[in-house]
N, C-alpha and C positions, 0 to 999 in steps of 0.2 A: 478679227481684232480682239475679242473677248476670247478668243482661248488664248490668246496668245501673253495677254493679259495673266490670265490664269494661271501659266505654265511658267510666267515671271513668279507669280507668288507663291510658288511649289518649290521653285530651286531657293527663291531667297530663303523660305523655313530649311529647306535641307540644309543650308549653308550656315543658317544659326546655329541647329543642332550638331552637326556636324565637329562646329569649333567650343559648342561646349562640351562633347563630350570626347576632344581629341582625336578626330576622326583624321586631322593633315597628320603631315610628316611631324613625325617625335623627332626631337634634338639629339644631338651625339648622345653615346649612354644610354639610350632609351629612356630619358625621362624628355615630360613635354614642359611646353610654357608653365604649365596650369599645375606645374609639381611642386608642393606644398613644403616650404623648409622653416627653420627657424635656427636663432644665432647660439652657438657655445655662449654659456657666462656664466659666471660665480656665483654661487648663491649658497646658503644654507640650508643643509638639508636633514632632519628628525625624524626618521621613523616612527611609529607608532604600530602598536598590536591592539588591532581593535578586537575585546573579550565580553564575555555576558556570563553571569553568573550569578547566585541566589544569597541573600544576609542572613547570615545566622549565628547564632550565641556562641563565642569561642567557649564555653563553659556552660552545658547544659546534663541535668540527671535527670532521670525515670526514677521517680520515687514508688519504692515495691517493698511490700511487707513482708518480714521475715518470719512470720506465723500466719497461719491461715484463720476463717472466721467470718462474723456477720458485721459489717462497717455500722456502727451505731449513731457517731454523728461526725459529718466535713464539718470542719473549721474554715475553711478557705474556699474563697473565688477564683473564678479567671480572672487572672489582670491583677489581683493582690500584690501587694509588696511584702515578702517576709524577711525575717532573720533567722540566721544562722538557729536552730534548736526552738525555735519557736512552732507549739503545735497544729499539725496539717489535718491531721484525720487520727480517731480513736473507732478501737474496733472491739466490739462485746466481749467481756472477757468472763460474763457470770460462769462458765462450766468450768474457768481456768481456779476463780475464788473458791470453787467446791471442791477444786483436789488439793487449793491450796489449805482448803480448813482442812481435808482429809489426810494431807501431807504429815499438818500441825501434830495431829492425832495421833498419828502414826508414830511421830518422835518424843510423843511425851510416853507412850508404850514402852517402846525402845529404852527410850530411860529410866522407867520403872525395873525393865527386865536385865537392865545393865548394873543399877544397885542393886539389887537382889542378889543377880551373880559375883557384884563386887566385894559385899560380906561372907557369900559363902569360901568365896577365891583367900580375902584373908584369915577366916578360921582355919582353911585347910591349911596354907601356908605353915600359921604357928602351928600346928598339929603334926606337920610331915616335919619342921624342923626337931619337935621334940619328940619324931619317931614313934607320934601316935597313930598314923594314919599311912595307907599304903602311897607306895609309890604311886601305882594305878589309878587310886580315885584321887589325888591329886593332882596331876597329870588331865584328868577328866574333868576337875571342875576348874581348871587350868584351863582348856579350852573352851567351856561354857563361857565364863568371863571374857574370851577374845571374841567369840563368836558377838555377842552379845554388845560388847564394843564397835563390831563392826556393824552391825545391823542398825544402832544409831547414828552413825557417818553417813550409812546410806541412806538411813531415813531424812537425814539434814541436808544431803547432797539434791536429795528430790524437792522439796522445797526451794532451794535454791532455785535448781529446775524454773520449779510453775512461776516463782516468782520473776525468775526472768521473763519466762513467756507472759506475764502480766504487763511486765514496764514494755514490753514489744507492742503489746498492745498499743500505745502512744506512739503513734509517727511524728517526728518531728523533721522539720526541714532541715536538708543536711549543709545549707549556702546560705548565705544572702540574695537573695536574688527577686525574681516576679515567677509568680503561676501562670504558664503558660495555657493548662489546660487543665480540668480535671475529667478524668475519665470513668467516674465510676459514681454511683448512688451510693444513698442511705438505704441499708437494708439489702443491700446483696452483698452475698458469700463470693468474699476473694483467697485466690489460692498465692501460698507461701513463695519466694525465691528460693530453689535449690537446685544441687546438679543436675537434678532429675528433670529440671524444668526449669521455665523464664521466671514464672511467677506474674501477677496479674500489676500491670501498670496503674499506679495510682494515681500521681498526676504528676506534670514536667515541669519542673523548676528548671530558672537559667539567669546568668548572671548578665545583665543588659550593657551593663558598663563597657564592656569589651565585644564587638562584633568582628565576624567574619564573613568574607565572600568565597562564596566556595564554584569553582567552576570545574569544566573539563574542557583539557587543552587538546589538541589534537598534535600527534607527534610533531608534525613538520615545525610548528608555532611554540611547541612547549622549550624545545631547544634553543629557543631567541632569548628564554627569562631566566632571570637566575634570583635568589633566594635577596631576599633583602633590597629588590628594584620597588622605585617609586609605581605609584596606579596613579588614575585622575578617575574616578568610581562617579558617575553621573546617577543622580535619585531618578527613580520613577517621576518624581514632580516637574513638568516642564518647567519651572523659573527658578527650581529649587538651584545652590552653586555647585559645583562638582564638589568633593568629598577628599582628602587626601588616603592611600592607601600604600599598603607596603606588603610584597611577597615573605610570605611568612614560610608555606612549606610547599614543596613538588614532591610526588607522590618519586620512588625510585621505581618502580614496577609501570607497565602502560597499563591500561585495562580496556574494554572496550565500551563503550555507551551509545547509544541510538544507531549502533551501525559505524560506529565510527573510533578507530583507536587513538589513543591518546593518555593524558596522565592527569590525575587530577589535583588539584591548585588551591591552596589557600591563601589569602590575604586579607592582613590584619587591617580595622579601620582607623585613622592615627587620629586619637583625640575624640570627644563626645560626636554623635551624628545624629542629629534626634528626628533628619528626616528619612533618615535608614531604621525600617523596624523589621524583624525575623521575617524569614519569606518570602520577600519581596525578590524581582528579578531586578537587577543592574546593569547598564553596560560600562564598559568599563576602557582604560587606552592606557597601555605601557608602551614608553618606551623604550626603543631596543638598540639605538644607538645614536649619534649624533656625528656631523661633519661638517665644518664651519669654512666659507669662505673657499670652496673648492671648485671644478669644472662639473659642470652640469650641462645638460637639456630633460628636454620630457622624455618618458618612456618609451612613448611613441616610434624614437627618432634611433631605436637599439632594436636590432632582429638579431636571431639566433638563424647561427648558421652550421647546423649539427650540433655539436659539443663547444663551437667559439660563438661571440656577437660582433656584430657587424654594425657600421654607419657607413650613411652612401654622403660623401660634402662636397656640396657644390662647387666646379672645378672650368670655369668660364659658361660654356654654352652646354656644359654634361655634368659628370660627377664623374667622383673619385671613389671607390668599396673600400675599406682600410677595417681591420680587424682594430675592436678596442676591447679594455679590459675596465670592467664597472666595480664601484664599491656599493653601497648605502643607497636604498631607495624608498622612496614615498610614496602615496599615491598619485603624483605631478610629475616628480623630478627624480633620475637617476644619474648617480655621482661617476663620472669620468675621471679614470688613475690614467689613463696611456691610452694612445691613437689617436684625439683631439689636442684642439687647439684654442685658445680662448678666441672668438672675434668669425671662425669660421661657420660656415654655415651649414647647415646637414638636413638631409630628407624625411620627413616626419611619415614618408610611405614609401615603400620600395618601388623603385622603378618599373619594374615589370606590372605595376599595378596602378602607375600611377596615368595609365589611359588604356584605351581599349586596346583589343589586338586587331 
Protein backbone atom coordinates (compact mmCIF):
# COMPACT_ATOMS: atom_id res chain seq x y z
CA UNK A 1 0.00 0.00 0.00
CA UNK A 2 2.68 2.40 0.72
CA UNK A 3 4.60 2.11 -2.60
CA UNK A 4 1.80 2.38 -4.16
CA UNK A 5 1.14 5.41 -2.55
CA UNK A 6 4.50 6.58 -3.42
CA UNK A 7 4.48 5.88 -6.99
CA UNK A 8 0.90 8.03 -6.93
CA UNK A 9 3.17 11.00 -5.85
CA UNK A 10 5.82 10.43 -8.42
CA UNK A 11 3.47 10.63 -11.44
CA UNK A 12 1.50 13.36 -9.82
CA UNK A 13 5.15 15.79 -9.57
CA UNK A 14 5.86 14.48 -13.21
CA UNK A 15 2.59 15.58 -14.25
CA UNK A 16 3.04 19.14 -12.61
CA UNK A 17 6.28 19.45 -14.15
CA UNK A 18 5.61 18.28 -17.17
CA UNK A 19 2.66 20.84 -17.90
CA UNK A 20 4.78 23.55 -16.78
CA UNK A 21 7.31 23.09 -18.87
CA UNK A 22 5.16 22.03 -21.99
CA UNK A 23 6.08 18.57 -22.01
CA UNK A 24 1.88 17.70 -23.89
CA UNK A 25 1.17 18.26 -27.35
CA UNK A 26 2.01 21.91 -28.67
CA UNK A 27 -1.02 23.55 -30.55
CA UNK A 28 -1.09 23.95 -34.34
CA UNK A 29 1.99 26.07 -35.29
CA UNK A 30 4.11 24.84 -32.82
CA UNK A 31 3.43 27.22 -30.22
CA UNK A 32 1.74 25.91 -26.71
CA UNK A 33 -1.02 27.14 -24.31
CA UNK A 34 1.85 28.74 -22.15
CA UNK A 35 3.06 31.09 -25.45
CA UNK A 36 3.42 34.49 -24.27
CA UNK A 37 1.57 37.41 -26.72
CA UNK A 38 0.62 40.79 -26.44
CA UNK A 39 -2.01 43.26 -28.28
CA UNK A 40 -0.86 45.81 -31.62
CA UNK A 41 -1.70 49.53 -30.25
CA UNK A 42 -0.96 52.97 -30.79
CA UNK A 43 1.21 54.53 -28.85
CA UNK A 44 3.97 57.17 -28.85
CA UNK A 45 7.08 56.57 -29.42
CA UNK A 46 10.69 59.01 -28.79
CA UNK A 47 13.82 57.67 -29.23
CA UNK A 48 16.50 58.74 -27.09
CA UNK A 49 20.61 58.39 -27.38
CA UNK A 50 21.76 57.86 -24.23
CA UNK A 51 25.65 59.80 -24.22
CA UNK A 52 28.34 60.55 -21.39
CA UNK A 53 30.63 63.10 -21.75
CA UNK A 54 33.05 65.66 -19.88
CA UNK A 55 32.19 70.02 -19.23
CA UNK A 56 34.44 72.06 -20.37
CA UNK A 57 35.21 75.89 -21.05
CA UNK A 58 34.14 76.64 -24.80
CA UNK A 59 36.94 79.23 -24.45
CA UNK A 60 39.95 78.43 -22.60
CA UNK A 61 44.11 79.62 -23.02
CA UNK A 62 47.47 78.48 -21.81
CA UNK A 63 48.90 81.68 -20.88
CA UNK A 64 52.87 81.33 -22.02
CA UNK A 65 55.60 83.90 -22.04
CA UNK A 66 56.96 85.34 -24.93
CA UNK A 67 60.48 85.90 -23.35
CA UNK A 68 62.22 83.60 -21.28
CA UNK A 69 63.52 84.28 -17.51
CA UNK A 70 63.19 84.11 -13.59
CA UNK A 71 59.34 84.60 -12.53
CA UNK A 72 59.73 87.25 -9.76
CA UNK A 73 56.25 87.48 -8.34
CA UNK A 74 52.38 85.53 -9.37
CA UNK A 75 49.76 87.92 -8.99
CA UNK A 76 47.08 85.33 -9.25
CA UNK A 77 45.41 82.30 -7.56
CA UNK A 78 43.50 79.26 -8.47
CA UNK A 79 39.97 80.20 -8.73
CA UNK A 80 40.70 84.03 -9.27
CA UNK A 81 38.41 85.98 -11.37
CA UNK A 82 40.25 88.23 -13.78
CA UNK A 83 39.88 90.82 -16.48
CA UNK A 84 40.81 91.16 -19.74
CA UNK A 85 44.66 92.90 -19.41
CA UNK A 86 44.74 92.83 -15.80
CA UNK A 87 48.27 91.40 -14.42
CA UNK A 88 48.93 87.52 -13.98
CA UNK A 89 52.63 87.05 -13.42
CA UNK A 90 55.87 89.51 -13.90
CA UNK A 91 59.14 88.06 -14.58
CA UNK A 92 62.71 89.62 -13.54
CA UNK A 93 63.70 91.73 -15.97
CA UNK A 94 67.02 93.42 -14.11
CA UNK A 95 69.62 91.94 -17.11
CA UNK A 96 66.88 93.29 -19.57
CA UNK A 97 67.33 97.19 -17.63
CA UNK A 98 71.24 96.70 -18.04
CA UNK A 99 71.21 96.57 -21.81
CA UNK A 100 68.48 98.80 -21.85
CA UNK A 101 70.74 101.50 -20.03
CA UNK A 102 73.55 100.08 -22.39
CA UNK A 103 71.22 100.37 -25.29
CA UNK A 104 70.60 104.23 -24.06
CA UNK A 105 74.42 104.65 -24.14
CA UNK A 106 74.95 103.32 -27.20
CA UNK A 107 72.48 105.99 -29.03
CA UNK A 108 73.68 109.01 -27.43
CA UNK A 109 77.34 107.82 -28.95
CA UNK A 110 75.79 107.31 -32.26
CA UNK A 111 74.53 110.72 -31.97
CA UNK A 112 77.54 112.35 -31.10
CA UNK A 113 79.32 110.54 -34.01
CA UNK A 114 76.29 111.56 -36.37
CA UNK A 115 76.87 115.39 -35.69
CA UNK A 116 80.24 115.36 -36.00
CA UNK A 117 79.86 113.73 -39.30
CA UNK A 118 77.02 116.06 -39.92
CA UNK A 119 79.31 119.22 -40.04
CA UNK A 120 81.88 117.76 -41.59
CA UNK A 121 79.31 116.35 -44.49
CA UNK A 122 78.16 120.25 -44.78
CA UNK A 123 81.64 122.01 -44.94
CA UNK A 124 82.52 119.40 -47.74
CA UNK A 125 79.31 120.04 -49.40
CA UNK A 126 79.91 123.99 -49.65
CA UNK A 127 83.57 123.19 -50.62
CA UNK A 128 82.89 120.58 -53.48
CA UNK A 129 80.31 123.20 -54.66
CA UNK A 130 82.81 125.90 -54.86
CA UNK A 131 85.27 123.49 -56.42
CA UNK A 132 87.46 123.52 -53.35
CA UNK A 133 87.62 120.03 -52.58
CA UNK A 134 87.88 116.79 -54.63
CA UNK A 135 85.37 114.77 -55.75
CA UNK A 136 86.76 111.89 -53.77
CA UNK A 137 87.03 113.23 -50.34
CA UNK A 138 83.57 114.30 -50.79
CA UNK A 139 82.16 111.46 -51.90
CA UNK A 140 84.11 109.88 -48.57
CA UNK A 141 82.71 112.08 -46.01
CA UNK A 142 79.49 111.66 -48.03
CA UNK A 143 79.46 108.20 -46.69
CA UNK A 144 80.85 108.77 -43.26
CA UNK A 145 77.63 110.99 -42.58
CA UNK A 146 75.39 107.96 -43.94
CA UNK A 147 77.14 105.38 -42.27
CA UNK A 148 76.89 107.33 -39.03
CA UNK A 149 73.21 107.98 -39.71
CA UNK A 150 72.63 104.58 -39.87
CA UNK A 151 74.45 103.25 -36.88
CA UNK A 152 71.99 105.51 -34.88
CA UNK A 153 68.71 103.92 -36.27
CA UNK A 154 70.26 100.79 -35.32
CA UNK A 155 71.28 101.99 -32.01
CA UNK A 156 67.33 103.23 -31.52
CA UNK A 157 65.99 100.06 -33.09
CA UNK A 158 67.88 98.05 -30.26
CA UNK A 159 66.35 99.84 -27.47
CA UNK A 160 63.22 99.40 -28.92
CA UNK A 161 64.31 95.90 -28.82
CA UNK A 162 64.98 95.42 -24.97
CA UNK A 163 62.15 97.64 -24.28
CA UNK A 164 59.81 95.44 -25.70
CA UNK A 165 61.28 92.48 -24.13
CA UNK A 166 60.77 94.57 -20.80
CA UNK A 167 56.86 95.34 -21.28
CA UNK A 168 56.84 91.24 -22.05
CA UNK A 169 58.13 91.04 -18.93
CA UNK A 170 54.38 91.83 -17.56
CA UNK A 171 51.90 88.88 -18.39
CA UNK A 172 48.63 90.09 -18.41
CA UNK A 173 45.54 88.10 -18.86
CA UNK A 174 44.54 87.83 -22.41
CA UNK A 175 40.15 87.27 -21.34
CA UNK A 176 37.98 87.73 -18.78
CA UNK A 177 37.61 84.85 -17.34
CA UNK A 178 38.90 82.57 -13.79
CA UNK A 179 42.30 80.81 -13.14
CA UNK A 180 42.06 77.63 -13.71
CA UNK A 181 45.29 76.64 -12.51
CA UNK A 182 48.66 77.98 -11.96
CA UNK A 183 51.52 75.96 -12.95
CA UNK A 184 54.52 77.43 -11.97
CA UNK A 185 56.40 79.14 -8.82
CA UNK A 186 58.25 82.15 -7.82
CA UNK A 187 61.76 81.82 -8.63
CA UNK A 188 61.87 79.32 -11.45
CA UNK A 189 63.27 80.07 -14.91
CA UNK A 190 60.57 79.61 -17.65
CA UNK A 191 61.27 79.19 -21.18
CA UNK A 192 59.83 81.48 -23.98
CA UNK A 193 56.85 80.38 -26.80
CA UNK A 194 58.58 79.82 -30.26
CA UNK A 195 58.64 77.72 -33.31
CA UNK A 196 61.24 76.01 -31.92
CA UNK A 197 59.22 75.12 -28.91
CA UNK A 198 55.87 75.08 -26.87
CA UNK A 199 57.24 77.20 -24.29
CA UNK A 200 56.61 76.71 -20.54
CA UNK A 201 52.58 76.99 -19.43
CA UNK A 202 51.97 79.57 -17.16
CA UNK A 203 48.61 79.19 -15.98
CA UNK A 204 44.98 78.43 -17.67
CA UNK A 205 42.54 80.93 -18.07
CA UNK A 206 38.82 80.12 -19.24
CA UNK A 207 35.77 81.85 -19.82
CA UNK A 208 33.10 80.08 -17.31
CA UNK A 209 30.21 81.82 -18.85
CA UNK A 210 29.94 79.59 -21.79
CA UNK A 211 30.45 75.51 -21.32
CA UNK A 212 30.89 72.72 -23.34
CA UNK A 213 30.23 68.87 -23.23
CA UNK A 214 32.70 67.19 -25.08
CA UNK A 215 32.06 63.39 -25.83
CA UNK A 216 32.85 60.59 -28.33
CA UNK A 217 30.36 59.08 -30.29
CA UNK A 218 30.74 55.90 -31.71
CA UNK A 219 30.08 55.58 -35.54
CA UNK A 220 26.97 53.70 -35.49
CA UNK A 221 25.14 56.59 -32.91
CA UNK A 222 27.01 59.52 -34.13
CA UNK A 223 24.98 59.29 -37.46
CA UNK A 224 21.53 59.49 -35.43
CA UNK A 225 22.76 63.51 -34.42
CA UNK A 226 22.86 66.19 -36.29
CA UNK A 227 24.23 69.76 -35.49
CA UNK A 228 21.90 72.09 -33.60
CA UNK A 229 19.64 68.93 -31.92
CA UNK A 230 18.31 69.51 -28.31
CA UNK A 231 20.55 67.36 -25.29
CA UNK A 232 18.73 66.94 -21.58
CA UNK A 233 22.72 66.99 -19.85
CA UNK A 234 21.91 65.36 -16.21
CA UNK A 235 24.72 66.96 -13.32
CA UNK A 236 26.80 64.66 -11.42
CA UNK A 237 24.24 65.84 -8.41
CA UNK A 238 21.53 63.18 -7.87
CA UNK A 239 18.68 65.94 -7.20
CA UNK A 240 20.40 68.33 -9.30
CA UNK A 241 17.48 69.10 -12.71
CA UNK A 242 18.65 68.06 -16.10
CA UNK A 243 20.44 70.92 -17.74
CA UNK A 244 19.26 72.05 -21.49
CA UNK A 245 21.96 71.53 -24.28
CA UNK A 246 22.43 71.93 -27.86
CA UNK A 247 24.88 69.98 -30.60
CA UNK A 248 27.23 72.48 -31.39
CA UNK A 249 29.96 70.67 -33.62
CA UNK A 250 30.53 66.81 -35.05
CA UNK A 251 33.92 66.21 -35.77
CA UNK A 252 33.97 65.39 -40.01
CA UNK A 253 36.80 62.78 -39.54
CA UNK A 254 36.17 59.36 -37.19
CA UNK A 255 39.04 58.84 -34.94
CA UNK A 256 39.55 56.13 -32.62
CA UNK A 257 39.40 56.38 -28.58
CA UNK A 258 39.47 53.40 -26.08
CA UNK A 259 39.23 50.84 -28.79
CA UNK A 260 36.64 52.22 -30.20
CA UNK A 261 35.77 54.35 -33.45
CA UNK A 262 33.86 57.10 -33.73
CA UNK A 263 33.67 60.94 -33.95
CA UNK A 264 33.84 63.45 -31.59
CA UNK A 265 30.88 65.88 -30.31
CA UNK A 266 30.48 69.03 -28.84
CA UNK A 267 27.57 70.67 -27.05
CA UNK A 268 26.92 73.82 -26.04
CA UNK A 269 25.25 74.47 -22.52
CA UNK A 270 22.06 76.78 -23.10
CA UNK A 271 22.08 79.44 -20.52
CA UNK A 272 23.96 79.66 -16.96
CA UNK A 273 24.59 75.90 -15.19
CA UNK A 274 26.18 76.58 -12.08
CA UNK A 275 25.82 72.93 -11.26
CA UNK A 276 28.04 72.01 -14.22
CA UNK A 277 31.78 72.96 -13.31
CA UNK A 278 34.94 71.93 -15.84
CA UNK A 279 35.67 68.20 -15.76
CA UNK A 280 33.10 66.93 -14.48
CA UNK A 281 31.51 63.72 -16.34
CA UNK A 282 27.66 63.92 -17.61
CA UNK A 283 25.26 61.85 -19.02
CA UNK A 284 23.43 62.96 -21.22
CA UNK A 285 19.93 61.77 -23.91
CA UNK A 286 19.27 63.15 -27.43
CA UNK A 287 16.74 62.65 -29.19
CA UNK A 288 16.74 61.22 -32.40
CA UNK A 289 13.36 61.18 -33.49
CA UNK A 290 9.77 61.02 -32.64
CA UNK A 291 6.49 59.17 -33.91
CA UNK A 292 3.19 60.01 -32.62
CA UNK A 293 0.01 57.94 -32.38
CA UNK A 294 1.27 55.01 -34.62
CA UNK A 295 1.26 50.85 -34.52
CA UNK A 296 3.39 49.61 -32.04
CA UNK A 297 4.29 46.52 -29.77
CA UNK A 298 7.55 45.69 -27.76
CA UNK A 299 10.76 44.73 -29.21
CA UNK A 300 10.45 41.64 -27.98
CA UNK A 301 7.38 40.57 -30.33
CA UNK A 302 9.99 41.48 -33.85
CA UNK A 303 12.68 38.72 -34.92
CA UNK A 304 14.94 39.06 -37.75
CA UNK A 305 14.75 36.60 -40.23
CA UNK A 306 18.08 37.09 -42.26
CA UNK A 307 18.07 40.39 -43.87
CA UNK A 308 13.65 40.82 -43.16
CA UNK A 309 11.80 40.92 -39.54
CA UNK A 310 9.20 38.84 -38.83
CA UNK A 311 5.97 38.53 -36.11
CA UNK A 312 4.38 35.38 -35.42
CA UNK A 313 -0.04 36.75 -34.56
CA UNK A 314 -2.06 34.67 -33.19
CA UNK A 315 -4.32 33.01 -35.71
CA UNK A 316 -7.19 30.83 -33.49
CA UNK A 317 -5.46 27.80 -31.74
CA UNK A 318 -1.75 28.65 -33.79
CA UNK A 319 -0.26 31.51 -35.49
CA UNK A 320 0.16 33.17 -38.46
CA UNK A 321 4.62 34.30 -39.55
CA UNK A 322 3.93 37.56 -41.72
CA UNK A 323 7.06 39.53 -42.62
CA UNK A 324 6.72 43.41 -41.27
CA UNK A 325 8.51 46.52 -41.83
CA UNK A 326 9.40 48.69 -38.55
CA UNK A 327 10.09 52.44 -38.23
CA UNK A 328 11.38 54.26 -34.71
CA UNK A 329 12.43 52.43 -31.68
CA UNK A 330 12.88 52.77 -28.04
CA UNK A 331 13.93 50.97 -25.28
CA UNK A 332 10.11 49.35 -24.88
CA UNK A 333 8.41 49.84 -28.08
CA UNK A 334 9.10 49.32 -31.86
CA UNK A 335 6.92 51.34 -34.38
CA UNK A 336 5.06 49.09 -37.02
CA UNK A 337 4.67 50.76 -40.88
CA UNK A 338 3.28 47.34 -42.62
CA UNK A 339 2.32 43.63 -41.64
CA UNK A 340 0.27 44.45 -38.42
CA UNK A 341 -2.88 45.39 -37.52
CA UNK A 342 -4.04 47.38 -34.66
CA UNK A 343 -6.33 44.95 -32.15
CA UNK A 344 -4.26 41.73 -33.27
CA UNK A 345 -2.14 39.82 -31.18
CA UNK A 346 1.49 38.74 -31.65
CA UNK A 347 4.12 36.31 -29.88
CA UNK A 348 6.47 38.09 -27.79
CA UNK A 349 8.71 34.53 -28.35
CA UNK A 350 9.23 32.51 -31.30
CA UNK A 351 7.55 29.44 -31.39
CA UNK A 352 10.06 27.15 -31.63
CA UNK A 353 11.04 28.29 -28.40
CA UNK A 354 8.22 28.79 -26.86
CA UNK A 355 8.49 25.00 -25.13
CA UNK A 356 10.67 22.21 -25.06
CA UNK A 357 11.32 19.98 -27.93
Amino acid sequence: MQKFVVVLLVAGVLAVVAWQYGWFARQPGGASKEAPSVEVVRADIAPVLSLSGEVAPALQVEVKPEIGGRIRTIHVSTGDTVQKGQLLITIDDTDLRTDLAAARSEIEGARLRLEKNRGNYERARRLYERQLLSREEFVNLEADFQIAENDLEKAQRKEQTVQDKISKTRIPSPMDGQILDVLVNEGQVVVAAASVNSGTTLVNVADLSRLLINAHVNQLDAGRLATGGSLSINPPEPEAPPVEGRVSFIAPLATVKNNIKGFEVSAEIVGLAHTLKPGVSVAMKAPVGEAKDVLAVPITAVFRDGDSKVAYVKNGQGHERRAVETGLSDTRLVEIRSGLHEGELVLTVEPEKTSLP
